[in-house]
PDB file of N, CA, C, O and CB in Angstrom:
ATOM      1  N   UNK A   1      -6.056 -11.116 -11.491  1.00  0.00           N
ATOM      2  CA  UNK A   1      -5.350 -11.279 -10.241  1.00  0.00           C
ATOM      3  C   UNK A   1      -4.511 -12.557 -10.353  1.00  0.00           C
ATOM      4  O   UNK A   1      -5.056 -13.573 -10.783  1.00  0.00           O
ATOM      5  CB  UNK A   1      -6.344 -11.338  -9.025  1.00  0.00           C
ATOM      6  N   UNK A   2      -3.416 -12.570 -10.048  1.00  0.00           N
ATOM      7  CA  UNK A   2      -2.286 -13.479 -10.125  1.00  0.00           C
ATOM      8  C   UNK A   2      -2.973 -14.804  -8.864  1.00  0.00           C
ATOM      9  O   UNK A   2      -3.330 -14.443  -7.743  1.00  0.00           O
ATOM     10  CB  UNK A   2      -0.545 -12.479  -9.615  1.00  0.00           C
ATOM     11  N   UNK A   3      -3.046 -16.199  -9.283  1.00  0.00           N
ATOM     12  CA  UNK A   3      -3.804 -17.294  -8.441  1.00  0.00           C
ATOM     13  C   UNK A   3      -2.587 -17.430  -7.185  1.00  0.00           C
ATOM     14  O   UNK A   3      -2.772 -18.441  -6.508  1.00  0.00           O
ATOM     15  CB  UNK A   3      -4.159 -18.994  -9.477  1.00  0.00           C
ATOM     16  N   UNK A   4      -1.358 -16.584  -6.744  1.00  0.00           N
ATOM     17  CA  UNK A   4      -0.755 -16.831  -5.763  1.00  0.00           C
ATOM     18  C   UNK A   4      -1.109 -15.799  -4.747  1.00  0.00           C
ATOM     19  O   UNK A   4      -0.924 -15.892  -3.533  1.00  0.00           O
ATOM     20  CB  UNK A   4       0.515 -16.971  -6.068  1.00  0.00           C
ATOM     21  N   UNK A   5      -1.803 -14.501  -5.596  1.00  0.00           N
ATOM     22  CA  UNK A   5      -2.674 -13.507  -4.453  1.00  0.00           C
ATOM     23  C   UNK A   5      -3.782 -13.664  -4.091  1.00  0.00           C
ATOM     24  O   UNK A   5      -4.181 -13.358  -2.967  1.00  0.00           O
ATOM     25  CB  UNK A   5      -2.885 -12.303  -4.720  1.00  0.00           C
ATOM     26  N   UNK A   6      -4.576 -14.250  -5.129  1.00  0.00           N
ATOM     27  CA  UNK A   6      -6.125 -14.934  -4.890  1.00  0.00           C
ATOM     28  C   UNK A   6      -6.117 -16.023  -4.016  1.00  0.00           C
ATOM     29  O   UNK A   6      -7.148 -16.130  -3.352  1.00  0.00           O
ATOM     30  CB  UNK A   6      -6.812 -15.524  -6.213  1.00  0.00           C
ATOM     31  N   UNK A   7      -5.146 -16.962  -3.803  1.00  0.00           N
ATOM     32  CA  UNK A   7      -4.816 -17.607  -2.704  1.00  0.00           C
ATOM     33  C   UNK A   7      -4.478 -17.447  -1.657  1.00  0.00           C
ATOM     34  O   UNK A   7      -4.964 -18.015  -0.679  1.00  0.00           O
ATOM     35  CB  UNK A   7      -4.316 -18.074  -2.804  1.00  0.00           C
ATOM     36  N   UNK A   8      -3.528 -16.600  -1.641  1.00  0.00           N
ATOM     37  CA  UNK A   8      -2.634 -15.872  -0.216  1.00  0.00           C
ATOM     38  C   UNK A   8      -4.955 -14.843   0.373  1.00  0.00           C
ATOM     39  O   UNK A   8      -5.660 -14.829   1.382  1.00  0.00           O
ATOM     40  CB  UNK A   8      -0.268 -13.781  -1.245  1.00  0.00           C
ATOM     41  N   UNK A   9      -5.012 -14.527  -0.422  1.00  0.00           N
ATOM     42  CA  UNK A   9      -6.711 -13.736   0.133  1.00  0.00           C
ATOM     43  C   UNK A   9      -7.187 -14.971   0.587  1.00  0.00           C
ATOM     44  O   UNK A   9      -7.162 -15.143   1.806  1.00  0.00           O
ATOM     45  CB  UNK A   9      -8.028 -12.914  -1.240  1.00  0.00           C
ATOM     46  N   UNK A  10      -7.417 -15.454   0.204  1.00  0.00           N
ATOM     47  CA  UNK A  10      -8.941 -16.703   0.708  1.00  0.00           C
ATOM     48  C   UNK A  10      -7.909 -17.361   2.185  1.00  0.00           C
ATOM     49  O   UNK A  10      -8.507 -17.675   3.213  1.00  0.00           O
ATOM     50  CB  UNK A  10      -9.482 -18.670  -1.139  1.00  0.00           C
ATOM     51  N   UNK A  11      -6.950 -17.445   2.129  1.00  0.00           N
ATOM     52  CA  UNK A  11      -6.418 -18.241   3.092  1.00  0.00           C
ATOM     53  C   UNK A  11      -6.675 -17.462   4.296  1.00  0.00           C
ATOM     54  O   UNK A  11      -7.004 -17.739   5.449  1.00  0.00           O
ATOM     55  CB  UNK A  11      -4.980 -18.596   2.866  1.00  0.00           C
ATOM     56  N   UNK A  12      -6.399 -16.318   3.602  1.00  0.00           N
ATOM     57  CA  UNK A  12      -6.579 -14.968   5.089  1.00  0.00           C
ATOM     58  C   UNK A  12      -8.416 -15.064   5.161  1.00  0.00           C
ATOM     59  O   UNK A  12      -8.954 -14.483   6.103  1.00  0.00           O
ATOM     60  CB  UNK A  12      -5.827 -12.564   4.439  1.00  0.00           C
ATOM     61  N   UNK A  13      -8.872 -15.448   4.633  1.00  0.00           N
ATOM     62  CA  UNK A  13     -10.535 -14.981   4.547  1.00  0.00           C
ATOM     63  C   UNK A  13     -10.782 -16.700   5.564  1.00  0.00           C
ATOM     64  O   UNK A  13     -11.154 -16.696   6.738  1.00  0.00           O
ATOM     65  CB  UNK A  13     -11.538 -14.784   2.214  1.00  0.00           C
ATOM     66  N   UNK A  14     -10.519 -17.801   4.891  1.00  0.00           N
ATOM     67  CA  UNK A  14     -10.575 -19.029   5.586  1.00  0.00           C
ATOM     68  C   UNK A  14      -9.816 -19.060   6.972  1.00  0.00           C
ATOM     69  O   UNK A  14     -10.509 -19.503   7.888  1.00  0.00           O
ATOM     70  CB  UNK A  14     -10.037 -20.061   4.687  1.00  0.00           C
ATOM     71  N   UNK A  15      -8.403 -18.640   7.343  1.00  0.00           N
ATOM     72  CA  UNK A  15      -8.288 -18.703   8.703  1.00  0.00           C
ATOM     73  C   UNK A  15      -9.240 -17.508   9.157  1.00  0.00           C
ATOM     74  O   UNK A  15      -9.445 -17.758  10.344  1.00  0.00           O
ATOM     75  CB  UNK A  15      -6.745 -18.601   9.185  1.00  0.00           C
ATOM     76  N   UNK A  16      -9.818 -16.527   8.887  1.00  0.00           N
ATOM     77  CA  UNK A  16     -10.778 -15.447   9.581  1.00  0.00           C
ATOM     78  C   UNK A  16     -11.928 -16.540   9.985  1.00  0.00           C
ATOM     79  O   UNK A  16     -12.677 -16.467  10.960  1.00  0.00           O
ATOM     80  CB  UNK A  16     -11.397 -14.004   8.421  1.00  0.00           C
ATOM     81  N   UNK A  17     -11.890 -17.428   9.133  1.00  0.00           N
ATOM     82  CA  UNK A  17     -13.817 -18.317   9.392  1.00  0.00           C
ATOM     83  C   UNK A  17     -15.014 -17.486   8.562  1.00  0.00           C
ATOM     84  O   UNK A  17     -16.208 -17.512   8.861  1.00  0.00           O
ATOM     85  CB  UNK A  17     -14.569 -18.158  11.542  1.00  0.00           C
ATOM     86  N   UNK A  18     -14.422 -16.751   7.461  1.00  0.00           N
ATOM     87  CA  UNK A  18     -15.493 -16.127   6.422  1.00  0.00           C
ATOM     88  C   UNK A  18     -15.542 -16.626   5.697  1.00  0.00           C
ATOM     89  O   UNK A  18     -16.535 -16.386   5.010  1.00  0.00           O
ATOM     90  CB  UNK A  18     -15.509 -15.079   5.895  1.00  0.00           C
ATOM     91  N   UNK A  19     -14.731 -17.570   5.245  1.00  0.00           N
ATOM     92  CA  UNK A  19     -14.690 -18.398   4.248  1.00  0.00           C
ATOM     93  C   UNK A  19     -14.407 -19.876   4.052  1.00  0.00           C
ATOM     94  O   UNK A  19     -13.238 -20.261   4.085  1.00  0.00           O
ATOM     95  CB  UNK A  19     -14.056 -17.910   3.686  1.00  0.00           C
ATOM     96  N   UNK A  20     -15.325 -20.660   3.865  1.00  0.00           N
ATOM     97  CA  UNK A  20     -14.990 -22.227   4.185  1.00  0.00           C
ATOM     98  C   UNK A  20     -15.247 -22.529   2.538  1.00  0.00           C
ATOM     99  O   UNK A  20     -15.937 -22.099   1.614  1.00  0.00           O
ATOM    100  CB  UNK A  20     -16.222 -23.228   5.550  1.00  0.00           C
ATOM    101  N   UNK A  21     -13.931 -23.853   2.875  1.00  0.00           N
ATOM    102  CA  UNK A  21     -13.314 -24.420   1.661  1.00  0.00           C
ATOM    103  C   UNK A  21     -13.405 -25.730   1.885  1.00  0.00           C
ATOM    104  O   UNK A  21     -13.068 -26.351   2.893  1.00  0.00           O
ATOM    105  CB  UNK A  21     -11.914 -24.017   1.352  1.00  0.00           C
ATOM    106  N   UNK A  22     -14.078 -26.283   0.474  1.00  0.00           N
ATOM    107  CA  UNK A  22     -14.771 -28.062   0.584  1.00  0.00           C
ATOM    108  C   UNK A  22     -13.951 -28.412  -0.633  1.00  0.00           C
ATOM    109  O   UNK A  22     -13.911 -27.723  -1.652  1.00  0.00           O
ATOM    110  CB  UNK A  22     -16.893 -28.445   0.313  1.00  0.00           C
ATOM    111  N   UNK A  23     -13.084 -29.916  -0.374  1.00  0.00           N
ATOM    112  CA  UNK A  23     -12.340 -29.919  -1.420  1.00  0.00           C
ATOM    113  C   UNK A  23     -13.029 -31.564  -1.556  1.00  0.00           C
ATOM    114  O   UNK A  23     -13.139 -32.491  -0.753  1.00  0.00           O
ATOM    115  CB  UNK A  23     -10.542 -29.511  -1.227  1.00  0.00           C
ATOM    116  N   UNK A  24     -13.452 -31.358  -3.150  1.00  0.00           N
ATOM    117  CA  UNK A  24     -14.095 -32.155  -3.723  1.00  0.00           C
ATOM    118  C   UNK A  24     -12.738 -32.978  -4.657  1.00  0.00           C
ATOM    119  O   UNK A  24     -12.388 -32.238  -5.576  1.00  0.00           O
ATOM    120  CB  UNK A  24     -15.353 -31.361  -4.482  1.00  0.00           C
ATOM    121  N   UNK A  25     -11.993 -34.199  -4.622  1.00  0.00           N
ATOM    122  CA  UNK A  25     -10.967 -34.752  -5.295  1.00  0.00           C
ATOM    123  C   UNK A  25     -10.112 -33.487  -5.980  1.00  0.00           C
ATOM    124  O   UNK A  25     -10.023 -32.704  -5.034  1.00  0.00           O
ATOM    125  CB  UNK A  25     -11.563 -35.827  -6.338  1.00  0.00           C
ATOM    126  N   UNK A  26      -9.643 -33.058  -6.772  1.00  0.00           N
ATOM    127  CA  UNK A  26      -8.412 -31.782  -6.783  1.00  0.00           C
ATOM    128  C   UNK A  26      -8.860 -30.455  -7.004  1.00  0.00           C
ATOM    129  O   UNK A  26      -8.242 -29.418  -7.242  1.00  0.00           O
ATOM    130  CB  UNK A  26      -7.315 -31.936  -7.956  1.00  0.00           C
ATOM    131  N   UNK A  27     -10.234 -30.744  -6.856  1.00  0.00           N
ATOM    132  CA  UNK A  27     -11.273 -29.073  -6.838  1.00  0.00           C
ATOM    133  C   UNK A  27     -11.172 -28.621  -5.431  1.00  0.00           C
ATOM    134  O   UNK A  27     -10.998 -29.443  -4.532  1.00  0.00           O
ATOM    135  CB  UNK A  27     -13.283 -29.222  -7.217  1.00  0.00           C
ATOM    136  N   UNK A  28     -11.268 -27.433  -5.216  1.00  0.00           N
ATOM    137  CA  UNK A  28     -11.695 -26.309  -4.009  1.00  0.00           C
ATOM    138  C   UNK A  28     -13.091 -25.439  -4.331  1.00  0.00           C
ATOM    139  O   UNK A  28     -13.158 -24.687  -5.303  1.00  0.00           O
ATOM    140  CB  UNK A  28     -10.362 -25.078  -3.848  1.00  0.00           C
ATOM    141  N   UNK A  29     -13.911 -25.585  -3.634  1.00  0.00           N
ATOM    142  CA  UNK A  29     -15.201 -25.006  -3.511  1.00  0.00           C
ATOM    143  C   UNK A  29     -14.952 -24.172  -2.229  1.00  0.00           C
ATOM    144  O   UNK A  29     -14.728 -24.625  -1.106  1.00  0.00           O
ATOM    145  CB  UNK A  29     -16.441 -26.111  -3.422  1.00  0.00           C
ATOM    146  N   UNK A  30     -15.047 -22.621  -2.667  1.00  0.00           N
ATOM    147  CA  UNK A  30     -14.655 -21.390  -1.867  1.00  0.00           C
ATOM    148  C   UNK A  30     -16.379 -21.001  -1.692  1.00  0.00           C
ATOM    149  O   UNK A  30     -16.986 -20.740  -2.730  1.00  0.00           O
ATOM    150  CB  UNK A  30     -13.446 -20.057  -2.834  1.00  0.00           C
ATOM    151  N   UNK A  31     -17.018 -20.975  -0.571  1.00  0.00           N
ATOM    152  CA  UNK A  31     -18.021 -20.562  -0.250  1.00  0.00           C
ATOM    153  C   UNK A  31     -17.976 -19.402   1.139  1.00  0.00           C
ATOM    154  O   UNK A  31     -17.431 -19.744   2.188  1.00  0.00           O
ATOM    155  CB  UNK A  31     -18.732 -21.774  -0.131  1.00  0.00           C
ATOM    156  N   UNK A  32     -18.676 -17.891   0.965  1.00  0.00           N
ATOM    157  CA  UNK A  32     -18.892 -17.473   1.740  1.00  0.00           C
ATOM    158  C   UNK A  32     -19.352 -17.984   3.183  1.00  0.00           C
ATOM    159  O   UNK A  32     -19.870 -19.071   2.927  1.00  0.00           O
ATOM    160  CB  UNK A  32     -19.348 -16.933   1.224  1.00  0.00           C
ATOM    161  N   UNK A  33     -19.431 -17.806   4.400  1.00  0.00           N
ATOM    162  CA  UNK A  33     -20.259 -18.069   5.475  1.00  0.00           C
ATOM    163  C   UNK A  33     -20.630 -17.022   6.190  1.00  0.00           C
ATOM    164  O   UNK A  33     -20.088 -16.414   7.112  1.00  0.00           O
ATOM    165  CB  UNK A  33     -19.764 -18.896   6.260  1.00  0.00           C
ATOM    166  N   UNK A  34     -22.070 -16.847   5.388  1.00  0.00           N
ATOM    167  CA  UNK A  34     -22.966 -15.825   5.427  1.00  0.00           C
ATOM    168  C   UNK A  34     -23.029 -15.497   7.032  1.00  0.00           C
ATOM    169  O   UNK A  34     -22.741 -14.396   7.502  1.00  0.00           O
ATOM    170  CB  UNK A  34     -24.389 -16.259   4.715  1.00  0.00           C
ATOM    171  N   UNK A  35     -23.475 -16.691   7.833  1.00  0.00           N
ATOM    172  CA  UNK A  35     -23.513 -16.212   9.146  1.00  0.00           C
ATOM    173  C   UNK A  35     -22.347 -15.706  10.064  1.00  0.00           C
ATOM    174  O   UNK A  35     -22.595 -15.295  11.197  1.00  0.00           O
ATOM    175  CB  UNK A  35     -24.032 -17.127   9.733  1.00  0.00           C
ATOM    176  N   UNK A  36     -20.807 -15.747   9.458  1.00  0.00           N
ATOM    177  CA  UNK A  36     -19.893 -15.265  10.169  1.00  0.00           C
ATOM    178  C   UNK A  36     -19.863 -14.067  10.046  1.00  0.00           C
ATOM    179  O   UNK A  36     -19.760 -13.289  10.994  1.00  0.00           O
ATOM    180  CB  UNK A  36     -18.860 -15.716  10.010  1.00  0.00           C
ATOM    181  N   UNK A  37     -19.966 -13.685   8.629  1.00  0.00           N
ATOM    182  CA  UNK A  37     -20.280 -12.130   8.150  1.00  0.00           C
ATOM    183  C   UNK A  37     -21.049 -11.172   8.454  1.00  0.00           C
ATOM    184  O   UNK A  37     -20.865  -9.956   8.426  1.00  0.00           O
ATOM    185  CB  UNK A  37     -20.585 -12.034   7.191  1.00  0.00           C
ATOM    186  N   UNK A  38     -22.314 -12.062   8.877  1.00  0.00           N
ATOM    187  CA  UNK A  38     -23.093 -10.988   9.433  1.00  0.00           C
ATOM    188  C   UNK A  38     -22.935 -10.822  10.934  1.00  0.00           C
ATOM    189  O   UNK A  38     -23.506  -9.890  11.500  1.00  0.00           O
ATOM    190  CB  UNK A  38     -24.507 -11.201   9.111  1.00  0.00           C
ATOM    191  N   UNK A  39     -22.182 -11.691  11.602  1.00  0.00           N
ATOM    192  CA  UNK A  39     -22.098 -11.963  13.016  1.00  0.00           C
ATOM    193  C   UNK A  39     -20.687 -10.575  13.205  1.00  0.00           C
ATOM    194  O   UNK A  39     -20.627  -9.834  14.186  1.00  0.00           O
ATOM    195  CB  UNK A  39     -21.640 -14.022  13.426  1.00  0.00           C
ATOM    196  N   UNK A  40     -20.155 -10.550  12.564  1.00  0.00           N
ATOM    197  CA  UNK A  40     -18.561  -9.403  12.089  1.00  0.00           C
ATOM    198  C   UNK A  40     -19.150  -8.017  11.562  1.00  0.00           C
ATOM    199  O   UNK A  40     -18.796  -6.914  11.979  1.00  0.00           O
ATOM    200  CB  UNK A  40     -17.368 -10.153  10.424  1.00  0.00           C
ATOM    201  N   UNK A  41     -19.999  -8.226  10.688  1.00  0.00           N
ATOM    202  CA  UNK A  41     -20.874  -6.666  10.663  1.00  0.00           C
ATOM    203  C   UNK A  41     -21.669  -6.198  11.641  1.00  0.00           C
ATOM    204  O   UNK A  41     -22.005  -5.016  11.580  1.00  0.00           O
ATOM    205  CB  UNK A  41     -21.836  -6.543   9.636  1.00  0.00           C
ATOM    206  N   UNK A  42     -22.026  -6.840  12.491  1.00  0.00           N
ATOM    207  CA  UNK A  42     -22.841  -6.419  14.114  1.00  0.00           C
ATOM    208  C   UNK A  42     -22.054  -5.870  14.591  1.00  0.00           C
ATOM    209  O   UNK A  42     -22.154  -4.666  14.830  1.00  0.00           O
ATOM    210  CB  UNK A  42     -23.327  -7.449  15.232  1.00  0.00           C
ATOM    211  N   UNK A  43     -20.681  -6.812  14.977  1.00  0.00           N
ATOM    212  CA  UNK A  43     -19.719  -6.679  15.785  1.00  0.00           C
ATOM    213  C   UNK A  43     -19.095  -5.188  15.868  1.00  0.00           C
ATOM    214  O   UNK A  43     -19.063  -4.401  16.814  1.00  0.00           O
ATOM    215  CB  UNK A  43     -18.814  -7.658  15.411  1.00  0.00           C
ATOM    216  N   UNK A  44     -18.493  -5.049  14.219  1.00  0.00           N
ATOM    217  CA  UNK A  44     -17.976  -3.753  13.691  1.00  0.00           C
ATOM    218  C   UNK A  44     -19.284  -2.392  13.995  1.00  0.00           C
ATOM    219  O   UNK A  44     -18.907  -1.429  14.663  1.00  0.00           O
ATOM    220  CB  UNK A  44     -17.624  -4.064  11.830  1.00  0.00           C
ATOM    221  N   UNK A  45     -20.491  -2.405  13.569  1.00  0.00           N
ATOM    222  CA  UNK A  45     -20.887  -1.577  13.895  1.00  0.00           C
ATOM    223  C   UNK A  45     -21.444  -1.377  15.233  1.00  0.00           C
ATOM    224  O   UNK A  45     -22.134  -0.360  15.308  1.00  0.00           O
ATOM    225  CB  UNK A  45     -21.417  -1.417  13.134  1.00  0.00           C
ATOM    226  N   UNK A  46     -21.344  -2.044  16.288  1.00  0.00           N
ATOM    227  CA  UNK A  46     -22.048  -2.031  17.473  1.00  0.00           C
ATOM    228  C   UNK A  46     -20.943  -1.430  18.302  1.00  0.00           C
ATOM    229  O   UNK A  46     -21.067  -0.753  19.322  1.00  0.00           O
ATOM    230  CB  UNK A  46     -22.637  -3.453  17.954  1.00  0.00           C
ATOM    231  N   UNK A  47     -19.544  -1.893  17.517  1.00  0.00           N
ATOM    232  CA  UNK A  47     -18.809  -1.250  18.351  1.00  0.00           C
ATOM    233  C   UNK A  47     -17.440  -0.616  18.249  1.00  0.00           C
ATOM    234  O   UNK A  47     -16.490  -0.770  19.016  1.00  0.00           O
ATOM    235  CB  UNK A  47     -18.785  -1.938  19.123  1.00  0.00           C
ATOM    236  N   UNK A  48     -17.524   0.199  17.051  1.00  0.00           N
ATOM    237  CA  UNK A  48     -16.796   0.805  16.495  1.00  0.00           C
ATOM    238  C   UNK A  48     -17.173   2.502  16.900  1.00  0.00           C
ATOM    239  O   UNK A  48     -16.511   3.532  16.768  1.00  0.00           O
ATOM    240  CB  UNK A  48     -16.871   0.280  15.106  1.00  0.00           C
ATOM    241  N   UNK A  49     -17.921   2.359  17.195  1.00  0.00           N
ATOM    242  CA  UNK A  49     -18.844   4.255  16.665  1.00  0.00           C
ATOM    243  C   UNK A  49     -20.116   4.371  18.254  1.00  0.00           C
ATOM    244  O   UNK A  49     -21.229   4.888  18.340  1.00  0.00           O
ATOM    245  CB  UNK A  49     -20.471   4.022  14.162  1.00  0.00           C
ATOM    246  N   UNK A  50     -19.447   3.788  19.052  1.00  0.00           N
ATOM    247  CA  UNK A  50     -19.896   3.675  20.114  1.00  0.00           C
ATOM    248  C   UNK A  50     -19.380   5.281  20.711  1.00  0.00           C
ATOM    249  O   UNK A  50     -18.184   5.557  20.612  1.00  0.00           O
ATOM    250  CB  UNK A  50     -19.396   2.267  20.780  1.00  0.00           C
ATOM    251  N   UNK A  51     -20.356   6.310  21.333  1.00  0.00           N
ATOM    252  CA  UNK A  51     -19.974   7.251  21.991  1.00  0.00           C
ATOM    253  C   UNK A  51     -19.703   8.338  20.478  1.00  0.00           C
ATOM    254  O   UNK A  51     -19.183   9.452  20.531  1.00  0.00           O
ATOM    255  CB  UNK A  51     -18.658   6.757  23.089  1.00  0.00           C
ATOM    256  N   UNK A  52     -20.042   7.882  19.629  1.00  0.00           N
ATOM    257  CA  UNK A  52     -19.348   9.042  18.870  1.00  0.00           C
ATOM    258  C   UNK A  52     -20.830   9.675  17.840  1.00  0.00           C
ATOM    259  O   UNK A  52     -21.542   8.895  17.208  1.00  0.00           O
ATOM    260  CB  UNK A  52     -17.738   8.286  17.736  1.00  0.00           C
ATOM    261  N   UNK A  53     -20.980  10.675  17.856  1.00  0.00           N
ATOM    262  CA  UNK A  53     -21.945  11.140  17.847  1.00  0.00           C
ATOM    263  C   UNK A  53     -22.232  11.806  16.323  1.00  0.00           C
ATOM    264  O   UNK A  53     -21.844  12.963  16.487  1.00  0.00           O
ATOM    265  CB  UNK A  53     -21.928  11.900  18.963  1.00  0.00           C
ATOM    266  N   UNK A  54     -22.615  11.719  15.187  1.00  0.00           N
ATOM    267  CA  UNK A  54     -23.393  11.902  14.006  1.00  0.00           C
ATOM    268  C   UNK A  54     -24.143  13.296  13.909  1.00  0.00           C
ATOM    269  O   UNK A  54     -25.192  13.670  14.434  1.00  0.00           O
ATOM    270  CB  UNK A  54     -24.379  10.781  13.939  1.00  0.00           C
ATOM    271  N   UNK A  55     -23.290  13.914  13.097  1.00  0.00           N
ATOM    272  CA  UNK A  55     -23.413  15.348  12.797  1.00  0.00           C
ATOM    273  C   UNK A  55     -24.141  15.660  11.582  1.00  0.00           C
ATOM    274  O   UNK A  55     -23.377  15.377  10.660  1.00  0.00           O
ATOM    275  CB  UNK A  55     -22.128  15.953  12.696  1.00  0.00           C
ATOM    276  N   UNK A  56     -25.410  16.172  11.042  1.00  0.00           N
ATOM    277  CA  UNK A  56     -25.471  16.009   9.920  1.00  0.00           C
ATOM    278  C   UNK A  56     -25.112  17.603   9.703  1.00  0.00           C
ATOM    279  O   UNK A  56     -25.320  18.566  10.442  1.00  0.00           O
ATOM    280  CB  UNK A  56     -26.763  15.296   9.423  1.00  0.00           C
ATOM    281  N   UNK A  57     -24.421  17.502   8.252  1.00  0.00           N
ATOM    282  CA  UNK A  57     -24.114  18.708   7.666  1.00  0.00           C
ATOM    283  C   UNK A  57     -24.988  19.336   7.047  1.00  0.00           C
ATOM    284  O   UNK A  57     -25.755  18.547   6.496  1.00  0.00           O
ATOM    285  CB  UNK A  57     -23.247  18.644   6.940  1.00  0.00           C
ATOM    286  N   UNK A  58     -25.288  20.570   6.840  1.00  0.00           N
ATOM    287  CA  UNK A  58     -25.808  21.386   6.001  1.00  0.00           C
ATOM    288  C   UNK A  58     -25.556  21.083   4.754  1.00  0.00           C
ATOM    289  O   UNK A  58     -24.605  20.331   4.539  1.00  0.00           O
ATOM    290  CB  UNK A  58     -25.498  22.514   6.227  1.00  0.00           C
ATOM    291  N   UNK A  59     -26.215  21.511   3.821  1.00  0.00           N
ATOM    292  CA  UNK A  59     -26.015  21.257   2.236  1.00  0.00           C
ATOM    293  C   UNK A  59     -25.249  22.759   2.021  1.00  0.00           C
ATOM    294  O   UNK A  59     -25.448  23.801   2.646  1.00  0.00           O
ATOM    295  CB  UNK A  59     -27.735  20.983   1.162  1.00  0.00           C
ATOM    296  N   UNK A  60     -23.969  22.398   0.522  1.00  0.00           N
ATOM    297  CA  UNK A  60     -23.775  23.296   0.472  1.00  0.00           C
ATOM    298  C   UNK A  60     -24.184  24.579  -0.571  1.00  0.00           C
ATOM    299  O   UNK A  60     -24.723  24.257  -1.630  1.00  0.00           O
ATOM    300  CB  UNK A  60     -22.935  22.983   0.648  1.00  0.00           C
ATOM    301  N   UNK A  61     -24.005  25.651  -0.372  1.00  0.00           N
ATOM    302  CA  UNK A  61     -24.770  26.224  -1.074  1.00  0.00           C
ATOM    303  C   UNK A  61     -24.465  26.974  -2.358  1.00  0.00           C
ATOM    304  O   UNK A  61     -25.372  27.523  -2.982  1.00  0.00           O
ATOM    305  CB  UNK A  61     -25.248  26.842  -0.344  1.00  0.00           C
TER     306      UNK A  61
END
């Protein structure tokens, strides 16, 4: 991956707040934040698929 798309990503991931960046003298330390992620996977499934109802299919034969 070209470091001007891997950048242009994390920037979008860091303004989201999924991703916090600690800059140690001309290093960047890219760390997940586990608790935003899981706070955004609640979110998405609690209320994405709200009212919509889960069909299971038959196998086919």
């Amino acid at each position: 991956m070209a470091p001007s798309t891997l950048a242009h990503h994390l920037s979008t991931l860091v303004d989201a707040g999924l991703v916090v960046q600690d800059k140690v003298g001309r290093e960047v330390f890219n760390k997940a934040d586990f608790d935003a992620a899981t706070r955004l996977a609640q979110f998405i499934t609690s209320e994405c698929c709200q009212g919509v109802a889960i069909e299971k299919k038959e196998d086919a034969a």
